[in-house]
N, C-alpha and C positions, 0 to 999 in steps of 0.2 A: 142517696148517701154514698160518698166515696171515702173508702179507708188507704194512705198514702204510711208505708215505714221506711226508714233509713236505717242506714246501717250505726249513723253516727245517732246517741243521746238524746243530744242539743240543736241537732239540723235546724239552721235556719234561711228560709230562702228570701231574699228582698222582690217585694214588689213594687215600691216606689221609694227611692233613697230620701234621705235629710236633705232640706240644702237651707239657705238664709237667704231672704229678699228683705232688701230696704224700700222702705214704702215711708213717702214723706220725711227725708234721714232717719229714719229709724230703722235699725234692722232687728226683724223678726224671724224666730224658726221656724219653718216648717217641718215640722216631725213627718219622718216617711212610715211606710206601713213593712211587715213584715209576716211572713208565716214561722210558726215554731214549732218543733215536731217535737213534743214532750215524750223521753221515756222513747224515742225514734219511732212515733207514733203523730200522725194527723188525722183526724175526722175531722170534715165539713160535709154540709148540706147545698153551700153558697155556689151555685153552677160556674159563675163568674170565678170563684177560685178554684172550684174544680179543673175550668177550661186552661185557668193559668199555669197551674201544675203539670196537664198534660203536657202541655206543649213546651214545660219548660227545660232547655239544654241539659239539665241534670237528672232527668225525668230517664231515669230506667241506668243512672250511674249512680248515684247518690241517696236515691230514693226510689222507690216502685210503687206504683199502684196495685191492689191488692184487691181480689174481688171475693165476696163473699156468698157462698152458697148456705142457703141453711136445710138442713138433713137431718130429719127429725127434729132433734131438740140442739143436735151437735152441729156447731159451723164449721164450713171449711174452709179454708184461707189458697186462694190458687192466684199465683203472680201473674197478672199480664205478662205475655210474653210478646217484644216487636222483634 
């Protein structure tokens, strides 16, 4: 489990845009995907979007990852530091 906060609310990072393709004259959307940090909080389990966050350009301006120790019953929140 990787826990990711931003500074901003509403942080949201695109992983695949919208776009429209015409297929047979017809155009269709393709809805793109997005991460949302509710509350400037994300949990995921998903590696695949663990991996995208790490490495993404805003990845330690925008947002941090956040690592969790637990101590006794109390966690502790320590920021990756690069």
């Amino acid at each position: 489990m990787a826990k990711f906060i931003s500074k901003y609310n509403n942080y949201q990072v695109l992983v695949k845009p919208t776009y429209m393709e015409v297929k047979n004259g017809i155009p269709i959307l393709n809805r793109g995907e997005k991460i949302v940090f509710e509350n400037g909080e994300y949990v995921t389990e998903d590696k695949k979007t663990i991996d995208f966050l790490r490495k993404h350009k805003a990845n330690g301006i925008d947002f941090i990852e956040v690592k969790l120790e637990e101590r006794g019953k109390q966690a502790v929140v320590k920021p990756e530091v690069k």
